[in-house]
C-alpha positions as CSV (number, residue, x, y, z in Angstrom):
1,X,6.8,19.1,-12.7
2,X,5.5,16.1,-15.5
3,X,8.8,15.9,-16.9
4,X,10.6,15.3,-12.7
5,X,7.3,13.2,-11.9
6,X,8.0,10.9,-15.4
7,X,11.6,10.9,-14.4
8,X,11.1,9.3,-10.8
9,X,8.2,7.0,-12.0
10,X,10.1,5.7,-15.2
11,X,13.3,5.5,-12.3
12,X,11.1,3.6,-10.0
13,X,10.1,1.1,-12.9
14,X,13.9,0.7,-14.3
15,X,14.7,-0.2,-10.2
16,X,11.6,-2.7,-9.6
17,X,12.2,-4.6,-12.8
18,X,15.5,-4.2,-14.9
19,X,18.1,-4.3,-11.5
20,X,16.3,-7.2,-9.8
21,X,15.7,-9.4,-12.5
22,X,18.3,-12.8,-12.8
23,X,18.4,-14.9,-15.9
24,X,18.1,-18.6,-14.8
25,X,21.7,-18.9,-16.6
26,X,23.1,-16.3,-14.5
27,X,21.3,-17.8,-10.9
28,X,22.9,-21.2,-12.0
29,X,26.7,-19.8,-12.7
30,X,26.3,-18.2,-9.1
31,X,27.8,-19.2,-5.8
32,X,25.4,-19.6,-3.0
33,X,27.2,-16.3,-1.6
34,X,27.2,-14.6,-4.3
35,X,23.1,-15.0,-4.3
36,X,22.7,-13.8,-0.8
37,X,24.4,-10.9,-2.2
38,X,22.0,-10.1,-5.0
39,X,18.9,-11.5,-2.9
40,X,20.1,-8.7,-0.2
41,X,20.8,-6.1,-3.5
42,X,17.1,-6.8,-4.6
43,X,15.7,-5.9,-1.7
44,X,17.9,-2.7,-1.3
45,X,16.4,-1.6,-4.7
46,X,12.7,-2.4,-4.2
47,X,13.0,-0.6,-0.8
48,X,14.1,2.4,-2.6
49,X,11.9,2.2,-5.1
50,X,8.9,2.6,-2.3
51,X,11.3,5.7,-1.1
52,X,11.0,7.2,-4.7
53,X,7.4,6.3,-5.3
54,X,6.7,8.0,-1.6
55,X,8.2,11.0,-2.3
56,X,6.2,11.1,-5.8
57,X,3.0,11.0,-3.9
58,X,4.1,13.5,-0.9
59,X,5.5,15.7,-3.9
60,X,1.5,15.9,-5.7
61,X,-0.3,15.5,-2.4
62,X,1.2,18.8,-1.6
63,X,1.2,20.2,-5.2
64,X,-2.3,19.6,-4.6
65,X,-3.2,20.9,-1.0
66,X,-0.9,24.4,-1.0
67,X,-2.6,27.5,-1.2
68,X,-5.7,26.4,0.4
69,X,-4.9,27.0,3.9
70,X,-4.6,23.1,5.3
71,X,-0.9,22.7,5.1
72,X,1.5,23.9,7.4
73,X,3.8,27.0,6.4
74,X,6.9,25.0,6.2
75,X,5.0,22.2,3.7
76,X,3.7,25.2,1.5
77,X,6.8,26.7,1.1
78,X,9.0,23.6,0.8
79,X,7.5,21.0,0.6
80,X,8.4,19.7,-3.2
81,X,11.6,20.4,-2.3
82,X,11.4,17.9,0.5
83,X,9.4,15.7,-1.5
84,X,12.2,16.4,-4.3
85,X,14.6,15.1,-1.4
86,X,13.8,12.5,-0.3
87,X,13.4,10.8,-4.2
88,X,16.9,11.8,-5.5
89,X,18.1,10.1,-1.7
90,X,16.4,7.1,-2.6
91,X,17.9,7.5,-5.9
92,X,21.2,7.7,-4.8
93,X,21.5,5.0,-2.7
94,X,19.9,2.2,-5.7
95,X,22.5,4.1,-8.1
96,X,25.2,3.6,-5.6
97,X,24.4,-0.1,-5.3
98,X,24.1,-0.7,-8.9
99,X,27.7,0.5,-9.5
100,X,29.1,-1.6,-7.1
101,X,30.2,0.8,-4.7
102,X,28.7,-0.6,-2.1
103,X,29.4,-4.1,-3.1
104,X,32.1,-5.2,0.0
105,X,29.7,-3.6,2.2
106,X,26.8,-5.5,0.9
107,X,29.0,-9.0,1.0
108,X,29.7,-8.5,4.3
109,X,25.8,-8.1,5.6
110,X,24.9,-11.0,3.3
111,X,27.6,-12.9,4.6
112,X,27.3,-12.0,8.4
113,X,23.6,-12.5,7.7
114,X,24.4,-16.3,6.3
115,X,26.6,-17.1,9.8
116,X,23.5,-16.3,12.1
């Protein structure tokens, strides 16, 4: 369980700093559309590293409360799974938007977002 709880912080960590992070060189070279883009990709990742981080804790507050009765059978039985869930969703989704696959998506909410 250390080495999948190392994984999701060190995941958490890569999302929060090394994908939202813009070198003033890179800001500058950048159309005001193109910014709204990565502004709205920024937040996209920090929101899924609070998913990740979430699951982390729901993952060891149940590692810590099953077998002693307060947890509900469901959350004793599967509740790292569903902790385990929910972090690889979050996952997903900031992967997904780091490759670009949902890049005309994302123009298009910036953009509609920029009209309003």
């Amino acid at each position: 369980m250390g080495a999948a709880a190392s994984f999701f912080l060190i995941m958490g960590w890569v999302f929060l700093v090394k994908f939202t992070l813009m070198s003033p060189e890179a800001k500058a070279a950048r159309t005001p559309k193109q910014l709204k883009r990565d502004e709205l990709r920024s937040q996209i990742y920090i929101i899924c590293v609070y998913g990740i981080w979430a699951g982390l804790v729901f993952c060891l507050v149940v590692f810590l409360m099953e077998d002693n009765g307060r947890l509900p059978h469901v959350l004793n039985e599967f509740g790292i799974l569903i902790g385990e869930i929910i972090m690889l969703v979050f996952l997903g989704v900031g992967w997904l938007v780091k490759s670009d696959s949902f890049n005309e998506v994302i123009s298009n909410m910036a953009n509609k977002n920029t009209s309003d």
